[in-house]
PDB file of N, CA, C and O in Angstrom:
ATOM      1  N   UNK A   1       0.845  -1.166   0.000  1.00  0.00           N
ATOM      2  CA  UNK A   1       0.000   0.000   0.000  1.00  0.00           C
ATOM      3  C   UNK A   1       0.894   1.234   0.000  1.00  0.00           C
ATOM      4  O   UNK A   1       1.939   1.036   0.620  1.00  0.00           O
ATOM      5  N   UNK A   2       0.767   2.515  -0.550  1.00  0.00           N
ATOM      6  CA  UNK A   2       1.103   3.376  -0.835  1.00  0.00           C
ATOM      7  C   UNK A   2       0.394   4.323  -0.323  1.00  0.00           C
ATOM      8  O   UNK A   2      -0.799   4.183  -0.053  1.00  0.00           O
ATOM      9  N   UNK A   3       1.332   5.831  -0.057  1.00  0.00           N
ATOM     10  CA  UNK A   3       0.043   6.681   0.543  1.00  0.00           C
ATOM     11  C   UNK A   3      -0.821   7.141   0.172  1.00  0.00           C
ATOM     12  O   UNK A   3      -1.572   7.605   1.030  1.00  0.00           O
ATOM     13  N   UNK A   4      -1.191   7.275  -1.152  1.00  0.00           N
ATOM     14  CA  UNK A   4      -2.330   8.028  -1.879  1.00  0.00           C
ATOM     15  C   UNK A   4      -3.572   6.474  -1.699  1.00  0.00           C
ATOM     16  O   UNK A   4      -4.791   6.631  -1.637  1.00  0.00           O
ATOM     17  N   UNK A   5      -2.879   5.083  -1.647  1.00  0.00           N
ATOM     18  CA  UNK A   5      -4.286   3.732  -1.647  1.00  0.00           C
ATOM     19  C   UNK A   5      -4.503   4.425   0.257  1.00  0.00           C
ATOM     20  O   UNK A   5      -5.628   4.611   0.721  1.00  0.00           O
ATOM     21  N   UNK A   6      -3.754   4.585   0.731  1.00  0.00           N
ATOM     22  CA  UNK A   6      -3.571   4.837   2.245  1.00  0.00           C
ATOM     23  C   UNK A   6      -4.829   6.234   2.453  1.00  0.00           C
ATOM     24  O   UNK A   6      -5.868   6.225   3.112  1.00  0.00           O
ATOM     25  N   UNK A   7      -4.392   7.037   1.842  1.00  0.00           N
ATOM     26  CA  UNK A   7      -5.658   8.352   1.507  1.00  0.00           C
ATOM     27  C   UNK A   7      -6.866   7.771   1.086  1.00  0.00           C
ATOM     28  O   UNK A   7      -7.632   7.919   2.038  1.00  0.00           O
ATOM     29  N   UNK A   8      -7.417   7.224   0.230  1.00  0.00           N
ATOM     30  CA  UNK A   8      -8.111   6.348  -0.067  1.00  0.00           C
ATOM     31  C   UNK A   8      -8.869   5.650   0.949  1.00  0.00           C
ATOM     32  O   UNK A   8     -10.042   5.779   1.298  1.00  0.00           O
ATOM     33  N   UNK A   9      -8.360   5.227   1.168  1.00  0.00           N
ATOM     34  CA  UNK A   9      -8.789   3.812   2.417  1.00  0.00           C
ATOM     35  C   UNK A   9      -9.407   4.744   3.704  1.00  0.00           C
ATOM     36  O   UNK A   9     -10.522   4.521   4.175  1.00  0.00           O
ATOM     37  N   UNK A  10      -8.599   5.711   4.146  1.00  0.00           N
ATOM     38  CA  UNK A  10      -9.027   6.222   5.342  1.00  0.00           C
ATOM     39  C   UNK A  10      -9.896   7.671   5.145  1.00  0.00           C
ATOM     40  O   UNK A  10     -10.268   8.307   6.131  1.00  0.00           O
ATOM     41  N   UNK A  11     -10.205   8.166   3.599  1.00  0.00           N
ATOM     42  CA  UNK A  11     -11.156   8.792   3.505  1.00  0.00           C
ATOM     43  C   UNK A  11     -12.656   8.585   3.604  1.00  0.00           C
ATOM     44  O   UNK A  11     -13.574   9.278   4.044  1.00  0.00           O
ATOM     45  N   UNK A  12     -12.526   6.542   2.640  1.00  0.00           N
ATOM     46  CA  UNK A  12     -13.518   6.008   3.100  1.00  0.00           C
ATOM     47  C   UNK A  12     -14.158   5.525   3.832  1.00  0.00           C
ATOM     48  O   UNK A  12     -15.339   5.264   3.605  1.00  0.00           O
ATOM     49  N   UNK A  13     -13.396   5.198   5.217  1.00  0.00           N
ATOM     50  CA  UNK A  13     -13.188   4.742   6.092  1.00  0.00           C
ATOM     51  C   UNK A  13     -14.244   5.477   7.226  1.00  0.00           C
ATOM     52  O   UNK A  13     -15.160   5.002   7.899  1.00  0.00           O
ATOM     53  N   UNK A  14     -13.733   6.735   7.127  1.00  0.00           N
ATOM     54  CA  UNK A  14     -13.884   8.238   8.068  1.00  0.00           C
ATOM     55  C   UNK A  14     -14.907   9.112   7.594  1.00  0.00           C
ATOM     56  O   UNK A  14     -15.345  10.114   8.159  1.00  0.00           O
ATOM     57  N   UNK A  15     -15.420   8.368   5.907  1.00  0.00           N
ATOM     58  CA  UNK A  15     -16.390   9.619   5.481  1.00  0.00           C
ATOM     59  C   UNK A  15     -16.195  10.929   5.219  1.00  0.00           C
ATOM     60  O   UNK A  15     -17.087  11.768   5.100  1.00  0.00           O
ATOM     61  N   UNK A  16     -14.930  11.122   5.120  1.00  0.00           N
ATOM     62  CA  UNK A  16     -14.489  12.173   4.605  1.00  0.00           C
ATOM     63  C   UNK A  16     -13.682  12.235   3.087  1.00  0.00           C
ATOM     64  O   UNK A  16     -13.376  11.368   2.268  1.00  0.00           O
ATOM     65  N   UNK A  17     -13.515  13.629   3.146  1.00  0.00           N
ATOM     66  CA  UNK A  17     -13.271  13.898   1.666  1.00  0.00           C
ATOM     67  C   UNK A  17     -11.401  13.298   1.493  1.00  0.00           C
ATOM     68  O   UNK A  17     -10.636  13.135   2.444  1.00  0.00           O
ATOM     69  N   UNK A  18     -11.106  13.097   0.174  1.00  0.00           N
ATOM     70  CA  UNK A  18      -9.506  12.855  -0.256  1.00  0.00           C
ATOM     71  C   UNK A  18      -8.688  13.788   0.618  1.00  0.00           C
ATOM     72  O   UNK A  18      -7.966  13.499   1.572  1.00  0.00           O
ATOM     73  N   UNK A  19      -8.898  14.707   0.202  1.00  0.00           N
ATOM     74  CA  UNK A  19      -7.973  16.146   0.590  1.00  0.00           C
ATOM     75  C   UNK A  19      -8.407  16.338   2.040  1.00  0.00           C
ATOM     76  O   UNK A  19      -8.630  17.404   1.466  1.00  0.00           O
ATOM     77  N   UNK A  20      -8.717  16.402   3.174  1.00  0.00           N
ATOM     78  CA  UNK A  20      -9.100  16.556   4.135  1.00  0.00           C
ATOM     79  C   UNK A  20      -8.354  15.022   4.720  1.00  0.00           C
ATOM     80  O   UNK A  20      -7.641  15.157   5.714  1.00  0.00           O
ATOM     81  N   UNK A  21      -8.469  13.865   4.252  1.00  0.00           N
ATOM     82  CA  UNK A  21      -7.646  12.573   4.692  1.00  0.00           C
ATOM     83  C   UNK A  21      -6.805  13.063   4.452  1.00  0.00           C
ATOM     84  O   UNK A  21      -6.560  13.665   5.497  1.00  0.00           O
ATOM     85  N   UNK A  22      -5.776  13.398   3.516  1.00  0.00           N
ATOM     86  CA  UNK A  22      -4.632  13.569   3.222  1.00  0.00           C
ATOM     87  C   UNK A  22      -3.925  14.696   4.206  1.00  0.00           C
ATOM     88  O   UNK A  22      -2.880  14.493   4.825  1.00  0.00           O
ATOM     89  N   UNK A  23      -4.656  15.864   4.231  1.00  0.00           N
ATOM     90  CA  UNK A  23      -3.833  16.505   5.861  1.00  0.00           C
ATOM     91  C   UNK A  23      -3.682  16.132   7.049  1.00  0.00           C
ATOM     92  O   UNK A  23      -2.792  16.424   7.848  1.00  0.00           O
ATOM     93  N   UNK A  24      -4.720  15.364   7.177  1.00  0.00           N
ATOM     94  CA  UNK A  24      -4.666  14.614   8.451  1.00  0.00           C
ATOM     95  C   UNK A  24      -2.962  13.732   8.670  1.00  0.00           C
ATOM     96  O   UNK A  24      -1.990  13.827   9.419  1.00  0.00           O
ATOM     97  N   UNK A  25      -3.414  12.866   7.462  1.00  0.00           N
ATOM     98  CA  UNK A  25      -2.704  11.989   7.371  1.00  0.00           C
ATOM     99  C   UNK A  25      -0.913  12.765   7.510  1.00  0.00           C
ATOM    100  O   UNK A  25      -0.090  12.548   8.399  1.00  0.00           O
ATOM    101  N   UNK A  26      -0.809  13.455   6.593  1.00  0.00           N
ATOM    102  CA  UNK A  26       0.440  14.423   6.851  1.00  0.00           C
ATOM    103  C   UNK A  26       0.681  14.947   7.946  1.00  0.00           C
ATOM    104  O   UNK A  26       1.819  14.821   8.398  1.00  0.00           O
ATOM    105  N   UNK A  27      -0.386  15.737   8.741  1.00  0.00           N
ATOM    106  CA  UNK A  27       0.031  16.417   9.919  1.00  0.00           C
ATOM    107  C   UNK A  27       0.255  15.382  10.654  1.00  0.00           C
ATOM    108  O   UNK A  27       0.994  15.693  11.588  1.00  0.00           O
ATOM    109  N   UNK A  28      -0.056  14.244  10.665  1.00  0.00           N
ATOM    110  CA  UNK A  28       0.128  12.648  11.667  1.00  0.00           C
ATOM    111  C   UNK A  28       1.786  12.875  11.368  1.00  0.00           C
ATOM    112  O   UNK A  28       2.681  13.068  12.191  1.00  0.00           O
ATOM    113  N   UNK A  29       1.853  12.795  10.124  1.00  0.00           N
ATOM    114  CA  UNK A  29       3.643  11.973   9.783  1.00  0.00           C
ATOM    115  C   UNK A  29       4.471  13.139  10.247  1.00  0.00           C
ATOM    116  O   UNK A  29       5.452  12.883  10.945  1.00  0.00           O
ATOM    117  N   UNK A  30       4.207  14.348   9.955  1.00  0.00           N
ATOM    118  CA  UNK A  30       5.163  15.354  10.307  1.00  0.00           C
ATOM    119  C   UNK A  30       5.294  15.650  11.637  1.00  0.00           C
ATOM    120  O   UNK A  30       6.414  16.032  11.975  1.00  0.00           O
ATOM    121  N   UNK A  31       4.164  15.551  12.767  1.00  0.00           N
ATOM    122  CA  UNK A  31       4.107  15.273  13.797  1.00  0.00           C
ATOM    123  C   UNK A  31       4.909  13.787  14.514  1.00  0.00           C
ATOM    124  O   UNK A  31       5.112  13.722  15.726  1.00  0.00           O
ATOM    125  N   UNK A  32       5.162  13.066  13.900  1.00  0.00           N
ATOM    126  CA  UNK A  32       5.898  12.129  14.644  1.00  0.00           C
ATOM    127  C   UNK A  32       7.024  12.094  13.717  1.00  0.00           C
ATOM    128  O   UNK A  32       7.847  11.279  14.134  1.00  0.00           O
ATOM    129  N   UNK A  33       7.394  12.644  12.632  1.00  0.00           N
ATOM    130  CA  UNK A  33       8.971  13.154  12.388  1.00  0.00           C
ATOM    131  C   UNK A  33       9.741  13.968  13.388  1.00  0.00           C
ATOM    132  O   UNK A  33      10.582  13.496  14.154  1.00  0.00           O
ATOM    133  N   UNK A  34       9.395  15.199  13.320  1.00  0.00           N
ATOM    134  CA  UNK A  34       9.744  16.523  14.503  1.00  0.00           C
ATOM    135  C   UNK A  34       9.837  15.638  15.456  1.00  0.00           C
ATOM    136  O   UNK A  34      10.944  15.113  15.335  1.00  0.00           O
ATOM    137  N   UNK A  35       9.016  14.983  16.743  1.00  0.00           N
ATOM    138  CA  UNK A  35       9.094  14.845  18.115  1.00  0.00           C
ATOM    139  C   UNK A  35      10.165  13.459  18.090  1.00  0.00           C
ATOM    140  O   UNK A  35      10.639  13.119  19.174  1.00  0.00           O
ATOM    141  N   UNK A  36      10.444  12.867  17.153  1.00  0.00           N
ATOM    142  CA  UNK A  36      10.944  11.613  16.947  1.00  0.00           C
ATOM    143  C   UNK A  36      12.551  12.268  16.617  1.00  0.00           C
ATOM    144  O   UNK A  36      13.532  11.773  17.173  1.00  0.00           O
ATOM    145  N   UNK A  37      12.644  13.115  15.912  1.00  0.00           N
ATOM    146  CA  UNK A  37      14.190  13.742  15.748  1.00  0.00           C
ATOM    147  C   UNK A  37      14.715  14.449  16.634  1.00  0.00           C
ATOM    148  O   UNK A  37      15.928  14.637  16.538  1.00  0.00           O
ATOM    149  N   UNK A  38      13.834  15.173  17.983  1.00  0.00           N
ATOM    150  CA  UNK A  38      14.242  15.704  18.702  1.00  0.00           C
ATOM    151  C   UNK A  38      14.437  14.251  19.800  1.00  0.00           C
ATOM    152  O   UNK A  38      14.370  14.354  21.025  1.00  0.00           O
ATOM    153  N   UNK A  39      14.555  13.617  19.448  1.00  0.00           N
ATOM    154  CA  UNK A  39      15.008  12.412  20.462  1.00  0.00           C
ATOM    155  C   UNK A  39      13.540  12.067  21.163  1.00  0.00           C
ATOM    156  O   UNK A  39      13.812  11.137  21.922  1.00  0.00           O
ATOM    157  N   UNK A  40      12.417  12.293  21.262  1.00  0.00           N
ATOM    158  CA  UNK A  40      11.520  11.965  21.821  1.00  0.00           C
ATOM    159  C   UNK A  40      10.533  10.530  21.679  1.00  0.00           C
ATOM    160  O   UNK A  40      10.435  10.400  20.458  1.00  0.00           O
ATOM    161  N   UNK A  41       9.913   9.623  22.197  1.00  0.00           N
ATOM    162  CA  UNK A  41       9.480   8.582  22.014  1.00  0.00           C
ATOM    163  C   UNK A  41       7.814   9.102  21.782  1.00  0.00           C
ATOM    164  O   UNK A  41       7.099   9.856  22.442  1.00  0.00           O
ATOM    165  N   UNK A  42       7.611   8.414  20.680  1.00  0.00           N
ATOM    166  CA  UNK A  42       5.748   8.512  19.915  1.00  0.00           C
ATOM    167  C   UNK A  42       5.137   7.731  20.185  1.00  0.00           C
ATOM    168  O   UNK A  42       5.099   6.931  19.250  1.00  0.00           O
ATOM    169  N   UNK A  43       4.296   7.282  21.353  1.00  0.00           N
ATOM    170  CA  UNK A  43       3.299   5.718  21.616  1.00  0.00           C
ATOM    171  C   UNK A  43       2.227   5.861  21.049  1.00  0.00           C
ATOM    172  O   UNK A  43       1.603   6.837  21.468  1.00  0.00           O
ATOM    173  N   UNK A  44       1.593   5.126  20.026  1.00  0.00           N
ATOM    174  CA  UNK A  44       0.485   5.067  19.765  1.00  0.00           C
ATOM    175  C   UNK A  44       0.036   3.822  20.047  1.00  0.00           C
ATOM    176  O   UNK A  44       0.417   2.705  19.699  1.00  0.00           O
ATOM    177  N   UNK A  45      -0.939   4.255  20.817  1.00  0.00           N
ATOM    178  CA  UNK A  45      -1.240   2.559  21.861  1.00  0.00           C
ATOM    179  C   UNK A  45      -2.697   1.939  21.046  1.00  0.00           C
ATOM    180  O   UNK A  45      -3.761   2.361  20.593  1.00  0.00           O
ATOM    181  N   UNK A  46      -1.681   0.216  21.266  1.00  0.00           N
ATOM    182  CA  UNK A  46      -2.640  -0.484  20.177  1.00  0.00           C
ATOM    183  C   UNK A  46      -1.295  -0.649  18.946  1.00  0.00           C
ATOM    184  O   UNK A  46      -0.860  -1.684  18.442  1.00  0.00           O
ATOM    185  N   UNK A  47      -0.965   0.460  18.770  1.00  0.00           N
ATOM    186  CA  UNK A  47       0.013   0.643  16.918  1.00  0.00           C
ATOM    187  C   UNK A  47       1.029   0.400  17.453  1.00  0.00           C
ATOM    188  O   UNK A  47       1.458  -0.739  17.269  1.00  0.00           O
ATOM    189  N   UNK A  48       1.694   1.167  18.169  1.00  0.00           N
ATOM    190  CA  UNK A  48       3.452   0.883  18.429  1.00  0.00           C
ATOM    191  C   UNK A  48       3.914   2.272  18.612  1.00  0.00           C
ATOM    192  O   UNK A  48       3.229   3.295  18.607  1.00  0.00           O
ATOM    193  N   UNK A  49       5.147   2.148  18.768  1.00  0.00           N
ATOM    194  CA  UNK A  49       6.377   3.301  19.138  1.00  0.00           C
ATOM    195  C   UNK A  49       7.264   3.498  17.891  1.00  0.00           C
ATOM    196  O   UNK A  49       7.545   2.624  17.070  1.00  0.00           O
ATOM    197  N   UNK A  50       7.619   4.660  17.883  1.00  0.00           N
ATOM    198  CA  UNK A  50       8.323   5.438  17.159  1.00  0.00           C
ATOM    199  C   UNK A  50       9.830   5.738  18.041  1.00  0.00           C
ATOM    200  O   UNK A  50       9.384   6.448  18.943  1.00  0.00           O
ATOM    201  N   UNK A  51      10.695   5.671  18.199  1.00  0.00           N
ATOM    202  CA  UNK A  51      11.930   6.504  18.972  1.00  0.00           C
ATOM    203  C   UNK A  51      12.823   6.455  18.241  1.00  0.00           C
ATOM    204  O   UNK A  51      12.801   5.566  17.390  1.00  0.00           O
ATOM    205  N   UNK A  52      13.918   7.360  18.287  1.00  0.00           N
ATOM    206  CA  UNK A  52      15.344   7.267  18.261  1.00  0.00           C
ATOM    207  C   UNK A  52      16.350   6.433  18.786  1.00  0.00           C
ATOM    208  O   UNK A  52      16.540   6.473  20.002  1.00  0.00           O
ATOM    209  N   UNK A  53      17.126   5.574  17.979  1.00  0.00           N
ATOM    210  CA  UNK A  53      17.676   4.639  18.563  1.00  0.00           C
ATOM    211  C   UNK A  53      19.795   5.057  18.440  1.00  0.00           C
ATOM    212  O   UNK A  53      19.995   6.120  17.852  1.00  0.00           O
ATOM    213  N   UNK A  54      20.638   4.588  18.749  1.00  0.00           N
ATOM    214  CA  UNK A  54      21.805   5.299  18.543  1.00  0.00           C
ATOM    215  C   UNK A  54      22.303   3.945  18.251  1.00  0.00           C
ATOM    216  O   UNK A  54      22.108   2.936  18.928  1.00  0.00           O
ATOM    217  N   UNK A  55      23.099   4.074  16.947  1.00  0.00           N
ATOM    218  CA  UNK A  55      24.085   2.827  16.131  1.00  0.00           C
ATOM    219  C   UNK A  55      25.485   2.833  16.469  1.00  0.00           C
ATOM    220  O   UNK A  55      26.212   3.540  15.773  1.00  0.00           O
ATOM    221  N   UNK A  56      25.971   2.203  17.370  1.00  0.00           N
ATOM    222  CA  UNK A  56      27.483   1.826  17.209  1.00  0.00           C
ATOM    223  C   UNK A  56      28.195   2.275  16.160  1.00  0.00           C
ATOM    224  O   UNK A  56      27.718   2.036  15.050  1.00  0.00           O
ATOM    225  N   UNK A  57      29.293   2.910  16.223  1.00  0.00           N
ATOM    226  CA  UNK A  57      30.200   2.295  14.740  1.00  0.00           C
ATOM    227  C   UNK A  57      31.028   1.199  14.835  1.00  0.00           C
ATOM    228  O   UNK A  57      31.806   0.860  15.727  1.00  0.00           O
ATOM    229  N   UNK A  58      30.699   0.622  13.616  1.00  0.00           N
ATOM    230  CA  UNK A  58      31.657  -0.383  13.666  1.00  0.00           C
ATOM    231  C   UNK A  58      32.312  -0.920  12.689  1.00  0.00           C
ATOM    232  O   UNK A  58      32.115  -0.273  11.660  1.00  0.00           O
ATOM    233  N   UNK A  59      33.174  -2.026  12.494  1.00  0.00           N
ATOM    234  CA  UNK A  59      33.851  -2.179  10.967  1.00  0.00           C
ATOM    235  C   UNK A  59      32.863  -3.148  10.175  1.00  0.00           C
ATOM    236  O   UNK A  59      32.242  -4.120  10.607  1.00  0.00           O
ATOM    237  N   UNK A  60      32.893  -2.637   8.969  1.00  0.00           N
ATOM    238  CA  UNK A  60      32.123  -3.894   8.013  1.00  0.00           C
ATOM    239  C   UNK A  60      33.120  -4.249   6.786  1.00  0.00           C
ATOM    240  O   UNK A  60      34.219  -3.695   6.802  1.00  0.00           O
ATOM    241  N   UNK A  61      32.910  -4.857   6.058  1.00  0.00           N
ATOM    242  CA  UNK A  61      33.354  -5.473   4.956  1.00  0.00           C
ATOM    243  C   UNK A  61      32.637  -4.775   3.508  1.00  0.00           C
ATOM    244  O   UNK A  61      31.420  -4.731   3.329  1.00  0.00           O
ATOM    245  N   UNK A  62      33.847  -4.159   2.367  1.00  0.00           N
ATOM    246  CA  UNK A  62      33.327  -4.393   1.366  1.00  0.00           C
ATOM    247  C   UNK A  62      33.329  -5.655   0.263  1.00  0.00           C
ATOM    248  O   UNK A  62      34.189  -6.396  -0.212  1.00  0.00           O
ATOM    249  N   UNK A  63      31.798  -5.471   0.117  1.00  0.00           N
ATOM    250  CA  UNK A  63      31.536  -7.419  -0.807  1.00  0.00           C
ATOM    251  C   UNK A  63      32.577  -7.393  -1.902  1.00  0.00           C
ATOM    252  O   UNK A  63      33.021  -8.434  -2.385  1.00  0.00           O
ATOM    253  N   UNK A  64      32.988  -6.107  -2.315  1.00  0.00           N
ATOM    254  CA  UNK A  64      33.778  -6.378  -3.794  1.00  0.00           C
ATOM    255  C   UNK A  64      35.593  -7.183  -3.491  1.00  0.00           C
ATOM    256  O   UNK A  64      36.220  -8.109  -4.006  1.00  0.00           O
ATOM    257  N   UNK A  65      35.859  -6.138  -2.333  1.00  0.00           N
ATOM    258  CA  UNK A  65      37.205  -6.514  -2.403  1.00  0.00           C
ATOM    259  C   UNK A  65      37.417  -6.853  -1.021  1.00  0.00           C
ATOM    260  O   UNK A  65      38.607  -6.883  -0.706  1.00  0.00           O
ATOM    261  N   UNK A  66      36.709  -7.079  -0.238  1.00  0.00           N
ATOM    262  CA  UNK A  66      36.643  -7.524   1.006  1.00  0.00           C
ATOM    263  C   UNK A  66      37.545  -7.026   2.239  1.00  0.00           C
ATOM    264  O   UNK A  66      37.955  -7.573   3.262  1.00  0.00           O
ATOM    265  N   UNK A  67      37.664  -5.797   1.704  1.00  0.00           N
ATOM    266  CA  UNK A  67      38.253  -4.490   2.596  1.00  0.00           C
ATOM    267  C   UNK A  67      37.782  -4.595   3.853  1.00  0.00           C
ATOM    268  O   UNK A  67      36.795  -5.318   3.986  1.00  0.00           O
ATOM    269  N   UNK A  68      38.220  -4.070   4.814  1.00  0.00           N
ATOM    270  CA  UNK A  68      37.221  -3.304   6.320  1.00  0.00           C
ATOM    271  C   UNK A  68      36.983  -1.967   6.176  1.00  0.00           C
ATOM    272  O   UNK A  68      37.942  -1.203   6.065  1.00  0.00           O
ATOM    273  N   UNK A  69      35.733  -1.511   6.156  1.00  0.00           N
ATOM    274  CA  UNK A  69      35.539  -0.098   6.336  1.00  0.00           C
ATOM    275  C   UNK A  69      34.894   0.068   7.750  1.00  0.00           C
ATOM    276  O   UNK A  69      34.188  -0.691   8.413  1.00  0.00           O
ATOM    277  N   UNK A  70      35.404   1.383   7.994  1.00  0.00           N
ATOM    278  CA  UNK A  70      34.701   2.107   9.252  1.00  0.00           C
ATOM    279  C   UNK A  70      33.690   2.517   8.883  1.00  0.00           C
ATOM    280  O   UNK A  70      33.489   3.377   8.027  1.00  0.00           O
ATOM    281  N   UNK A  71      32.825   1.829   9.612  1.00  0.00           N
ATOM    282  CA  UNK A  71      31.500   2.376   9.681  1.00  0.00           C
ATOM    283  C   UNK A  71      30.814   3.424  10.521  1.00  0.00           C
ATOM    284  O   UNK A  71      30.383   2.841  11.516  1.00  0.00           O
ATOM    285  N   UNK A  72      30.514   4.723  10.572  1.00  0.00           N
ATOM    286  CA  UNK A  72      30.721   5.529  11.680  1.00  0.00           C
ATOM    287  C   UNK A  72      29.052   5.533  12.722  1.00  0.00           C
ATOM    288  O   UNK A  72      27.917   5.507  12.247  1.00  0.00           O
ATOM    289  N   UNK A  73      29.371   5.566  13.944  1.00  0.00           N
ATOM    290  CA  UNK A  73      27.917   5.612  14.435  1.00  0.00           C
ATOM    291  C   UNK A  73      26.860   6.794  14.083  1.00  0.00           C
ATOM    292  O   UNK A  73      27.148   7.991  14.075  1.00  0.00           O
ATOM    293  N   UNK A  74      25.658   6.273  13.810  1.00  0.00           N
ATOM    294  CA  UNK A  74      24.681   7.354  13.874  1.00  0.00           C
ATOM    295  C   UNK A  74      23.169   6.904  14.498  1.00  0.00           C
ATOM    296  O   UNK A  74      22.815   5.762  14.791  1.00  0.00           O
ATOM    297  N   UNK A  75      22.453   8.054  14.599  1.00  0.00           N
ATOM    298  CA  UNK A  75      21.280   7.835  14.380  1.00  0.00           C
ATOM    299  C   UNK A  75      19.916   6.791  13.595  1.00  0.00           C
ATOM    300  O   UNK A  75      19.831   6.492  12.404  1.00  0.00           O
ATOM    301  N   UNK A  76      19.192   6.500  14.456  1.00  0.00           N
ATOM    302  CA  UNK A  76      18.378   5.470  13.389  1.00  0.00           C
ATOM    303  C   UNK A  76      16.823   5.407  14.294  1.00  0.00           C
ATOM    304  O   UNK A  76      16.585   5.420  15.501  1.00  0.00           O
ATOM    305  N   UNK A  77      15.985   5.339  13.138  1.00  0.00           N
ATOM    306  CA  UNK A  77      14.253   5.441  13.753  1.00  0.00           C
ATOM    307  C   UNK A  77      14.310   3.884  14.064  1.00  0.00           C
ATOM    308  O   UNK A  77      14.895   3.062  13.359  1.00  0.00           O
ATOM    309  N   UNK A  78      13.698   3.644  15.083  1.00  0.00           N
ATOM    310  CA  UNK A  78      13.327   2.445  16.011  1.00  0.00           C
ATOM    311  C   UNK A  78      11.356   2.475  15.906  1.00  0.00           C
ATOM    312  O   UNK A  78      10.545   3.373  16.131  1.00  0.00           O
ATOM    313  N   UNK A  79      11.219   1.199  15.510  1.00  0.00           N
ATOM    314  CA  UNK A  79       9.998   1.497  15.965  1.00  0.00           C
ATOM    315  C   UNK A  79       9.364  -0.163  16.580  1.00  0.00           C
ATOM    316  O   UNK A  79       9.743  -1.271  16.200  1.00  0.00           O
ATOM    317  N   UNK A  80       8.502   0.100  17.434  1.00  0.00           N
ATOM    318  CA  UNK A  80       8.116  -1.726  18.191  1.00  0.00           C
ATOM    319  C   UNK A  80       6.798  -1.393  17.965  1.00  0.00           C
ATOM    320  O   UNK A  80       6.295  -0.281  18.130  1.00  0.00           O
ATOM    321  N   UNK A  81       6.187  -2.530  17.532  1.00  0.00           N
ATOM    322  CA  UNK A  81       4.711  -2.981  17.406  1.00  0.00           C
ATOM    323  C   UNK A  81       3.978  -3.087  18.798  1.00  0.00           C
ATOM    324  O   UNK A  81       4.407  -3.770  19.727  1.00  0.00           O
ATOM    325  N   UNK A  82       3.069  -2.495  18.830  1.00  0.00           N
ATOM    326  CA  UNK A  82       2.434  -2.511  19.899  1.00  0.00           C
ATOM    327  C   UNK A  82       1.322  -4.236  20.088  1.00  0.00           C
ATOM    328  O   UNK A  82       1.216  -5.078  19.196  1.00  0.00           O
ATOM    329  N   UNK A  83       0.711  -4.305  21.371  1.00  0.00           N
ATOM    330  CA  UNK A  83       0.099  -5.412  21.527  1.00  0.00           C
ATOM    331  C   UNK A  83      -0.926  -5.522  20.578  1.00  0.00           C
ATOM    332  O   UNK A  83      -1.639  -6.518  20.455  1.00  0.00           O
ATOM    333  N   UNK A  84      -0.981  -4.760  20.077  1.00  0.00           N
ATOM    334  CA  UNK A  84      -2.746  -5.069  19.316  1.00  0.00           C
ATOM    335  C   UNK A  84      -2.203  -5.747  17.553  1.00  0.00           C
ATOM    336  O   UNK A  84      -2.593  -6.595  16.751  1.00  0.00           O
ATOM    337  N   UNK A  85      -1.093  -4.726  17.675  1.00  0.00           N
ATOM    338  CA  UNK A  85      -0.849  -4.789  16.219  1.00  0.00           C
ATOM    339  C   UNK A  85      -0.302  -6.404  16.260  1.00  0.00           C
ATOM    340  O   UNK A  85      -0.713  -7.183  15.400  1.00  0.00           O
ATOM    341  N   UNK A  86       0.502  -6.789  17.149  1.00  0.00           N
ATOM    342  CA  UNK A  86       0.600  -7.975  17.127  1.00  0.00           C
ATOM    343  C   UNK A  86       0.338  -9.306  17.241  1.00  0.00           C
ATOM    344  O   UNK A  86       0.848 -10.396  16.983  1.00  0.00           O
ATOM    345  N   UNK A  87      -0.734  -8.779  17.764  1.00  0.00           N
ATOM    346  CA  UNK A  87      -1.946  -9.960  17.796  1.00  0.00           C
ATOM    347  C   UNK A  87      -2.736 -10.493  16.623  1.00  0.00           C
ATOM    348  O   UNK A  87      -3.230 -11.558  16.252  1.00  0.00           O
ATOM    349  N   UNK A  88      -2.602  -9.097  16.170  1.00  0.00           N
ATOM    350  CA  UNK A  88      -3.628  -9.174  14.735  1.00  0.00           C
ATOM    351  C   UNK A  88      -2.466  -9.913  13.686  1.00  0.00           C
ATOM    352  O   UNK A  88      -3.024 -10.501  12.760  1.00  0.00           O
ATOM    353  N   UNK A  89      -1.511  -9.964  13.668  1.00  0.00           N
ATOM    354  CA  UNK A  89      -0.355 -10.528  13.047  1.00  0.00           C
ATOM    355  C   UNK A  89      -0.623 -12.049  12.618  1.00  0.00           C
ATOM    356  O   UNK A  89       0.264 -12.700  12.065  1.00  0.00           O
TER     357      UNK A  89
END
């Protein structure tokens, strides 16, 4: 699914119009971009969590010539399925 079948689905869903799903739907994502980059954790209970997680650096291998490269630590979105979502699984 894609976000415009995603617009779709939850316009019909909600009885509302395309364009009216579709802000919603955006102000949702941009809202848990922002609070999620400022290091903050997003629970949507039932759905799951959103957080910031922090990556080691470490050495990996290139497949071609089987070098070690440094891999440097960064940032990375974490997210865990909540109970519901996993049930329904």
């Amino acid at each position: 699914m894609n976000k415009a079948e995603l617009v779709d689905i939850v316009a019909k869903e909600a009885g509302t119009t395309k364009k009216d799903a579709e802000q919603v739907i955006n102000a949702m994502m941009d809202t848990i971009i922002k609070h999620v980059a400022r290091g903050e954790r997003v629970t949507l209970v039932g759905f799951g969590a959103f957080e910031t997680r922090q990556r080691k650096a470490r050495t990996g291998r290139n497949p071609k010539t089987n070098e070690p490269l440094n891999i440097p630590a960064k940032k990375v979105v974490g997210f865990s399925s909540g109970k519901e979502f996993k049930a329904r699984l």
